[in-house]
Structures are given as structure tokens and as C-alpha cells.
DSSP file (Angstrom, degrees, kcal/mol; ACC not computed):
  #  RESIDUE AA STRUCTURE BP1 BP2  ACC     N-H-->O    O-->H-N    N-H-->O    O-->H-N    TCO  KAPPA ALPHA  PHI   PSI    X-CA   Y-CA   Z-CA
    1    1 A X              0   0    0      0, 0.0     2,-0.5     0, 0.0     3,-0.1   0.000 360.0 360.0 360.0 136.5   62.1  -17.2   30.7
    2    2 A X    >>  -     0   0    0      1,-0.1     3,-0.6     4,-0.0     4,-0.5  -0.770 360.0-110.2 -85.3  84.4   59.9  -14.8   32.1
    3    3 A X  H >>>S+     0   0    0     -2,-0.5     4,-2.0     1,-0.2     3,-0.7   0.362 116.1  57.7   7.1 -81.1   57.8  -11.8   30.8
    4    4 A X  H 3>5S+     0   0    0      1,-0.3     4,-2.3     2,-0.2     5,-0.3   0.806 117.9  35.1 -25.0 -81.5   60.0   -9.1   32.5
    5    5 A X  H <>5S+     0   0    0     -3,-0.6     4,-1.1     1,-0.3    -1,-0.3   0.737 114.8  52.9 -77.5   1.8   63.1  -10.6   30.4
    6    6 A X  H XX5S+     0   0    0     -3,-0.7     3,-2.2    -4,-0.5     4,-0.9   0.971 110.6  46.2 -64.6 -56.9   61.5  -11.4   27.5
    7    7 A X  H 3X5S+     0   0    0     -4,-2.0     4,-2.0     1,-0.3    -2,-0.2   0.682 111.0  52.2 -57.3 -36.8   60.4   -8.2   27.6
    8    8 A X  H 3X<S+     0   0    0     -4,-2.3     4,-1.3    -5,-0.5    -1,-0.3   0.824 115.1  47.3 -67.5 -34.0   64.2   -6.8   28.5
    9    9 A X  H XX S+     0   0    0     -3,-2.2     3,-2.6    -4,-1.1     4,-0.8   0.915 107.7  51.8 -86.1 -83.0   65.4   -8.9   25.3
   10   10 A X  H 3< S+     0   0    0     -4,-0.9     5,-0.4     1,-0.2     4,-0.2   0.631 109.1  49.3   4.5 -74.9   62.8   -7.8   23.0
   11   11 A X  H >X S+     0   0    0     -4,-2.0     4,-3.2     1,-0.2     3,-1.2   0.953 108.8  57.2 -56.5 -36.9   63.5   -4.0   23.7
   12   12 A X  H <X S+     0   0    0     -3,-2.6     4,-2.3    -4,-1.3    -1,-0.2   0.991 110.3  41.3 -34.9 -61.4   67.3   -4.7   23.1
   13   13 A X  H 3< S+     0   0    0     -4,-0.8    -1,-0.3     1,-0.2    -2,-0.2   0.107 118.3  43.3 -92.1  31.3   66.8   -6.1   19.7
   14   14 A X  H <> S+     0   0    0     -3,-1.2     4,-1.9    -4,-0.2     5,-0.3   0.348 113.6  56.5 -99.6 -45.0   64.0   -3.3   18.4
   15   15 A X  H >X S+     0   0    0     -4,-3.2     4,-2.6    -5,-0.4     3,-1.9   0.957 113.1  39.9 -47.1 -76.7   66.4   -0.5   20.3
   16   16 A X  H 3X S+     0   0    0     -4,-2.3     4,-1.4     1,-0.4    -1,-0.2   0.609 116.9  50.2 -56.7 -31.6   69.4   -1.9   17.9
   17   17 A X  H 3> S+     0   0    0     -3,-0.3     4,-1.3    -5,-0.2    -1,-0.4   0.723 114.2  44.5 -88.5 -30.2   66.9   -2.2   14.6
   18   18 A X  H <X>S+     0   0    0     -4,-1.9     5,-1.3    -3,-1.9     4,-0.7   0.792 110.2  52.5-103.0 -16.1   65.6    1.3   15.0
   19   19 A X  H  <5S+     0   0    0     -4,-2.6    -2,-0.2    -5,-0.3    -1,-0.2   0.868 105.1  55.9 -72.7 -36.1   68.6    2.5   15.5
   20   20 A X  H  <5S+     0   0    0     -4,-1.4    -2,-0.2     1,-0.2    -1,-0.2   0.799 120.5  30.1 -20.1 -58.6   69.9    0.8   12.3
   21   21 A X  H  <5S-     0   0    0     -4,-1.3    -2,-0.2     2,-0.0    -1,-0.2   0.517 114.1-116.7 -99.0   3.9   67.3    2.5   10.2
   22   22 A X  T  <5 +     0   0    0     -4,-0.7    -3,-0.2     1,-0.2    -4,-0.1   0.664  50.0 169.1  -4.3  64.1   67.1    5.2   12.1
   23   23 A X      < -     0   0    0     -5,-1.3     2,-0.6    -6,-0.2    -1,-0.2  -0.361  37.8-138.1 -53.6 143.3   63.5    5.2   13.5
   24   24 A X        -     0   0    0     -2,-0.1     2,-0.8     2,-0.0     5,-0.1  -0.931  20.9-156.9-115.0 116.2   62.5    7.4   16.1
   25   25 A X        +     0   0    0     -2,-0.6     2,-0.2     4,-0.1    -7,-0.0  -0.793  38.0 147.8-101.5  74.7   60.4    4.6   17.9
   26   26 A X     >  -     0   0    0     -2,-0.8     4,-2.5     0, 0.0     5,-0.1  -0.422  67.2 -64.0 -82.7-171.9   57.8    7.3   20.1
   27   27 A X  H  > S+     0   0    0      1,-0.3     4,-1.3     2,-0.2     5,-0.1   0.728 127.9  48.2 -15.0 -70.5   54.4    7.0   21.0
   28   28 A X  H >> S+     0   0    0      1,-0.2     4,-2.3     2,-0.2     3,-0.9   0.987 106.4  46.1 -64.3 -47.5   53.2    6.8   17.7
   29   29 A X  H 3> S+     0   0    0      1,-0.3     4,-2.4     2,-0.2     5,-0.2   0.810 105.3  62.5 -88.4 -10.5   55.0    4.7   16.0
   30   30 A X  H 3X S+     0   0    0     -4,-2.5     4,-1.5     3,-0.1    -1,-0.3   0.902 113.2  39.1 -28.1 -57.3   54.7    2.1   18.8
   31   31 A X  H <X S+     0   0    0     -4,-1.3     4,-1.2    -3,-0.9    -2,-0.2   0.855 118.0  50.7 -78.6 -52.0   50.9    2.1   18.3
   32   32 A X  H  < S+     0   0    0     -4,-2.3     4,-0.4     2,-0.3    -1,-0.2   0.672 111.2  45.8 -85.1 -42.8   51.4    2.3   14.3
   33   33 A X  H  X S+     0   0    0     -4,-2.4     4,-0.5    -5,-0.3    -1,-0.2   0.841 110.2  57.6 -85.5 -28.3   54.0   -0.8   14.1
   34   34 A X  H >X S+     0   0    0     -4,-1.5     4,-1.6    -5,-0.2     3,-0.8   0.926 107.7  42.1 -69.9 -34.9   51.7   -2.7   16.3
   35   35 A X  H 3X S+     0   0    0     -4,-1.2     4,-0.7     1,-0.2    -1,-0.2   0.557 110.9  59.0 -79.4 -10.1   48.5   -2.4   13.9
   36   36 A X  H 34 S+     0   0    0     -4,-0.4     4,-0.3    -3,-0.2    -1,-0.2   0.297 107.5  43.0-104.2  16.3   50.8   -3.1   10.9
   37   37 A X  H XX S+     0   0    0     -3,-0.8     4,-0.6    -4,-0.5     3,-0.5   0.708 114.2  56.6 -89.2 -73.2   51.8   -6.5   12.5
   38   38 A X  H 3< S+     0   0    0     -4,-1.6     4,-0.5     1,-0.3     5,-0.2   0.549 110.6  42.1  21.4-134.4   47.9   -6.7   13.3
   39   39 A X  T 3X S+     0   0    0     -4,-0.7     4,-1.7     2,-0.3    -1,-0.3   0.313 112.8  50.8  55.9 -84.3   47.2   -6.3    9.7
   40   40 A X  H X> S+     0   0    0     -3,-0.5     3,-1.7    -4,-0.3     4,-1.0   0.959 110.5  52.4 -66.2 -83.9   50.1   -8.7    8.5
   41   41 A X  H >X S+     0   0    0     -4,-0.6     4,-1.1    28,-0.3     3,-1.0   0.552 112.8  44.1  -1.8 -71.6   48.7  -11.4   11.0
   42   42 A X  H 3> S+     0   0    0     -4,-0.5     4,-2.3     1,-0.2    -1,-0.3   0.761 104.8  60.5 -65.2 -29.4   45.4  -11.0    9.5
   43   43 A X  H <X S+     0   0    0     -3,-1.7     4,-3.6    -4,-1.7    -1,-0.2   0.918 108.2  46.1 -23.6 -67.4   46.9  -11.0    6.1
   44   44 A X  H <X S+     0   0    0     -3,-1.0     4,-1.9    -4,-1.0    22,-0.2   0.677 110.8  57.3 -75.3 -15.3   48.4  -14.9    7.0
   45   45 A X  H  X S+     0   0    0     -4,-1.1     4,-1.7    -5,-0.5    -1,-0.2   0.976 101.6  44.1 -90.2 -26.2   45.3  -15.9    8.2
   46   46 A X  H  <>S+     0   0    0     -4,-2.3     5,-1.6     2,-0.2     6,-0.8   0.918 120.9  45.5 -58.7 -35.3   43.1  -15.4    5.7
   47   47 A X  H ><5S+     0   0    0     -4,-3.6     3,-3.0     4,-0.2     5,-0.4   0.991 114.7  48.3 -55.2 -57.7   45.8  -17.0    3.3
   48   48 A X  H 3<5S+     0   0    0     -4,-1.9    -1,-0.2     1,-0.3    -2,-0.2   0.718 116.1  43.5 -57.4 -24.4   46.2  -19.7    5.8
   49   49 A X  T 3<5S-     0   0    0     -4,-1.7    -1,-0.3    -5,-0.2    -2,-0.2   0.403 114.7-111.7 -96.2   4.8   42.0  -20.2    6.0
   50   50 A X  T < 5S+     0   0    0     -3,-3.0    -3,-0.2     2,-0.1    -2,-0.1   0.900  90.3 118.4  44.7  52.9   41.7  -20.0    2.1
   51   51 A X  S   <S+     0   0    0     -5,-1.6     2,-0.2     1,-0.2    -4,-0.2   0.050  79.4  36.5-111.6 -20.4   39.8  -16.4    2.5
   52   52 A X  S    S-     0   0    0     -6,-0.8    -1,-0.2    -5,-0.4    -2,-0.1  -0.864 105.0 -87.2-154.0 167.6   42.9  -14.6    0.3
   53   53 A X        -     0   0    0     -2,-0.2    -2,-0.1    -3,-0.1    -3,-0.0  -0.351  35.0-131.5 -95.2 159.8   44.9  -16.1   -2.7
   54   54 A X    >   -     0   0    0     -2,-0.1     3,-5.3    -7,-0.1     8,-0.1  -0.220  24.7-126.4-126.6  29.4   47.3  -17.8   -1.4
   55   55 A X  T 3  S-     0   0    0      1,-0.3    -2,-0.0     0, 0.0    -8,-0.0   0.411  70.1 -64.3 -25.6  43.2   50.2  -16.2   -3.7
   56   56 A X  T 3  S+     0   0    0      1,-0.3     2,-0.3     0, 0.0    -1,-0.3   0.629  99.1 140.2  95.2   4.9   51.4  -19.3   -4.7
   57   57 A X    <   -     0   0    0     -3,-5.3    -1,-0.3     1,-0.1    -3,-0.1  -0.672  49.0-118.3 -77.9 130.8   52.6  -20.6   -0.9
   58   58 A X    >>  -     0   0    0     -2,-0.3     4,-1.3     1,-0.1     3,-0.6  -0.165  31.3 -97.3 -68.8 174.7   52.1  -24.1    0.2
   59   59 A X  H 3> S+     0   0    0      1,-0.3     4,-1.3     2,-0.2     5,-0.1   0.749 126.1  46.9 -62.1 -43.1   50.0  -25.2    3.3
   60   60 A X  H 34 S+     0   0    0      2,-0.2    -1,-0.3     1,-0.2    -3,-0.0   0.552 102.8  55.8 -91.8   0.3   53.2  -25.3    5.2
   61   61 A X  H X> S+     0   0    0     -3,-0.6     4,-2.8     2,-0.1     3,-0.9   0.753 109.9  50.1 -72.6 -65.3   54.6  -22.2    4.1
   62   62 A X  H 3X S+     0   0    0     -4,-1.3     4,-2.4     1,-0.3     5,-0.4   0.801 109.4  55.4 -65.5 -23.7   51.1  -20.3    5.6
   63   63 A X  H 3X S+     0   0    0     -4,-1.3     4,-0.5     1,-0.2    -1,-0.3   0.696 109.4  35.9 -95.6  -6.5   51.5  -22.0    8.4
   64   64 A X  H <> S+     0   0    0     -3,-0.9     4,-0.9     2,-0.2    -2,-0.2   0.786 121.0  54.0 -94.0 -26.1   55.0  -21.0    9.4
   65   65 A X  H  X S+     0   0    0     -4,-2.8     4,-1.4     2,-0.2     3,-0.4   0.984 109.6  47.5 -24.2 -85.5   53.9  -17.5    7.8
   66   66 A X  H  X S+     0   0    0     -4,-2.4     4,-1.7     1,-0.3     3,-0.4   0.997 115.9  44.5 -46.6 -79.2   50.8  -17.5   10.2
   67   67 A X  H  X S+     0   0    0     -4,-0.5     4,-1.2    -5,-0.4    -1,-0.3   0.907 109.2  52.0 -49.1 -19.9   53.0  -18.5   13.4
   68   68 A X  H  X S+     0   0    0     -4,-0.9     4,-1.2    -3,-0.4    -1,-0.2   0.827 109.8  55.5 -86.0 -23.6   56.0  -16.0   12.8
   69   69 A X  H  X S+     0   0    0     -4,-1.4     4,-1.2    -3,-0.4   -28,-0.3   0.693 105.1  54.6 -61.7 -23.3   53.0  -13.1   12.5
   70   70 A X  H  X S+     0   0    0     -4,-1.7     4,-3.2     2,-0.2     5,-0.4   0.865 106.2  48.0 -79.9 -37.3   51.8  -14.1   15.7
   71   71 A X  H  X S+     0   0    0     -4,-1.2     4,-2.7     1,-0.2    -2,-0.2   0.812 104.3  56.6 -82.1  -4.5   54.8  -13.7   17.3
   72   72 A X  H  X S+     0   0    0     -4,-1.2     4,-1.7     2,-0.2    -1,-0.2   0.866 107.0  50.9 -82.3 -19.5   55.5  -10.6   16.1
   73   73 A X  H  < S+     0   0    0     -4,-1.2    -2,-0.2     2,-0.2    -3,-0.1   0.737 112.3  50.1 -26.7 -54.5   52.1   -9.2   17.5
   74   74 A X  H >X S+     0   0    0     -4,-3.2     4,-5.0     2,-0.2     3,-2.6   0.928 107.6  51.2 -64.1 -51.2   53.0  -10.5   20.4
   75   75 A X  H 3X S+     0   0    0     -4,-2.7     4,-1.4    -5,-0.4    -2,-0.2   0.799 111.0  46.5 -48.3 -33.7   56.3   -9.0   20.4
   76   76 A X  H 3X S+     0   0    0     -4,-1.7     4,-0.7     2,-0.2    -1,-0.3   0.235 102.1  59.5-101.7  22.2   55.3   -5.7   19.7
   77   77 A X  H <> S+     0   0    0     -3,-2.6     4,-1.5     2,-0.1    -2,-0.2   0.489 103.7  54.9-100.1 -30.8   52.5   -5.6   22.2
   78   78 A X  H >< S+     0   0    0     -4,-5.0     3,-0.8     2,-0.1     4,-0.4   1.000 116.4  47.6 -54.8 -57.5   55.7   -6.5   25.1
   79   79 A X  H >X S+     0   0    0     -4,-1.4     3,-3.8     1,-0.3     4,-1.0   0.879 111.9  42.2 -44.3-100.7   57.2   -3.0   23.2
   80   80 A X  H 3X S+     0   0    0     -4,-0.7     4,-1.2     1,-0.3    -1,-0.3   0.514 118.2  41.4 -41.9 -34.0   54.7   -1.1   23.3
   81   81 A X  H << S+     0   0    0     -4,-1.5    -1,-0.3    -3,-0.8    -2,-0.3   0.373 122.0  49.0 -84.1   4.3   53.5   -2.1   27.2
   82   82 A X  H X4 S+     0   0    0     -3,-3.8     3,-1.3    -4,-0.4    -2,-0.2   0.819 110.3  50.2-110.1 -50.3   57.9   -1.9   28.0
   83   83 A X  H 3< S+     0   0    0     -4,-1.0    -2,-0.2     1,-0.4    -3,-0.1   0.734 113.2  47.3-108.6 -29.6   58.0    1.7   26.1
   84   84 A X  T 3< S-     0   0    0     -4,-1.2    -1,-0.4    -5,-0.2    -3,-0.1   0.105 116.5-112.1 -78.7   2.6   54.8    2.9   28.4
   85   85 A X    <   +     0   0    0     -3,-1.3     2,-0.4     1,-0.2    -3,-0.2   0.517  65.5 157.7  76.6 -14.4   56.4    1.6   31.7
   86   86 A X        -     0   0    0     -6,-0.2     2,-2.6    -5,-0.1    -1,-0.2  -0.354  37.9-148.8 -37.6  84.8   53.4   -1.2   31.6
   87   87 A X    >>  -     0   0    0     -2,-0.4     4,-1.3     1,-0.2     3,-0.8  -0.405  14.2-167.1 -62.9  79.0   54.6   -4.5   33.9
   88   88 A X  H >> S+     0   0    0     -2,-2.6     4,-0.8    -7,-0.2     3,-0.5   0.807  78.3  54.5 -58.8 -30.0   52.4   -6.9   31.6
   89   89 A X  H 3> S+     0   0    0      2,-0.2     4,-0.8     1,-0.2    -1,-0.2   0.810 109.6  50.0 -56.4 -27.5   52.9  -10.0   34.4
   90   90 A X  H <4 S+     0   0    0     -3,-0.8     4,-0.5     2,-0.1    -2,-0.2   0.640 112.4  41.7 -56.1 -29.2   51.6   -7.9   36.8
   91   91 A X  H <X S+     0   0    0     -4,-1.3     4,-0.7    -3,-0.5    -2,-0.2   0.399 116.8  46.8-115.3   7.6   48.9   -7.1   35.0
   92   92 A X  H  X S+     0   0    0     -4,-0.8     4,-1.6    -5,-0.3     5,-0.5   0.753 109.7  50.2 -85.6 -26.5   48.2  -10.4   33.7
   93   93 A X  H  < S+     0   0    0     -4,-0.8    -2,-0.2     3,-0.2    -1,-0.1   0.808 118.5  46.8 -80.9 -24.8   48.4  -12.1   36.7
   94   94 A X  H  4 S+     0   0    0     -4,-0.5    -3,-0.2     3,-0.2    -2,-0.1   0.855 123.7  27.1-115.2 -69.1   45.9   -9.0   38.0
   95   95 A X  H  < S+     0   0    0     -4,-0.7    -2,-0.2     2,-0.1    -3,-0.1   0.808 139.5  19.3 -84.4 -18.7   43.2   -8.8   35.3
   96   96 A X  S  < S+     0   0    0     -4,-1.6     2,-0.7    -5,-0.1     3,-0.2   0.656 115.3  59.0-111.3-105.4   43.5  -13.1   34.0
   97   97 A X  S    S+     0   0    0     -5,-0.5     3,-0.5     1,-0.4    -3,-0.2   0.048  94.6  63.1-141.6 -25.7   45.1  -15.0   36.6
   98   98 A X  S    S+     0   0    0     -2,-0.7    -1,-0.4    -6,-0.3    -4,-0.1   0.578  95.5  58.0 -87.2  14.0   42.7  -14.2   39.1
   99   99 A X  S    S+     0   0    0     -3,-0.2     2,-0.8     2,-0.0    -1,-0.2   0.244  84.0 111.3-112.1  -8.2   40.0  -15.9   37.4
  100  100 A X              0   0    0     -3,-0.5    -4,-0.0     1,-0.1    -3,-0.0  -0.657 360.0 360.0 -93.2 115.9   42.1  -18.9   37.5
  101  101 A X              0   0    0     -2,-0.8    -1,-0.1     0, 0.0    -3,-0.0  -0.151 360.0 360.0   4.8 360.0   40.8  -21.8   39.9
């Protein structure tokens, strides 16, 4: 799978959840849901690094925690760059990829 349709699926299944709760997914709240996945990430790492109490979660617990917070980070940084018209493979391959050997 590529960026582009990842990127196609993603927006499906945020379009159908804000439309559920009824969100009006603008500008802001793009920006707003991405720094409160941010946030929760940093949340699971500190548990996961023993830096925050750990609220009674095993070692494997934080760590499935910790990896399902990264992908939602990720996920909402495709959104947000999808909801702005932003080709993130283009502009990875543009700004990283040319650095590559």
C-alpha cells in the first residue's frame, strides 16, 4: 500500500467517525485532534519509560498502548496533510528521499 491510499482509506474512516458524532472536522480541529494524539503518545511513553505511574498496566500492555499512539499520530498527520490538499510522498520523496544515497 501506498501513501496516496493509505491516505484515501484513512480519510474514509475519519469522514464516517465525524460524521457519527457529528464533528465538523475544519481547519481547526484537524490541528487540535493532531496535538491531542501528540499528547496521548507522550502520555504512553512516559508510562512505557517509567517517567508516569503506570496505572496499574503491565510492560506489555504499555507497549501495545505506546504502538497504537503512534499510529494514530501518524494517522492524523496523513488527515491533516489529505484535508490541506498536501501529497505527503511527494513531499517526502522531495524534502527526505533526496538525501538518500
Amino acid at each position: 500500500m501506498d501513501l496516496r491510499q493509505l491516505a484515501d482509506e484513512i480519510e474514509t474512516i475519519s469522514s464516517r467517525y465525524a460524521e457519527v458524532i457529528g464533528v465538523d472536522r475544519d481547519d481547526t480541529w484537524f490541528l487540535l485532534k493532531l496535538q491531542e494524539e501528540i499528547g496521548e503518545l507522550t502520555q504512553a511513553f512516559l508510562m512505557r519509560t517509567g517517567r508516569a505511574r503506570t496505572k496499574g498496566h503491565t510492560a506489555e500492555e504499555l507497549d501495545v498502548n505506546f504502538r497504537a499512539e503512534l499510529a494514530d499520530v501518524l494517522c492524523h498527520v496523513v488527515l491533516m496533510a489529505h484535508h490541506h490538499g498536501v501529497d505527503l510522498q511527494t513531499e517526502i520523496e522531495r524534502k527526505w528521499l533526496t538525501w538518500k544515497q
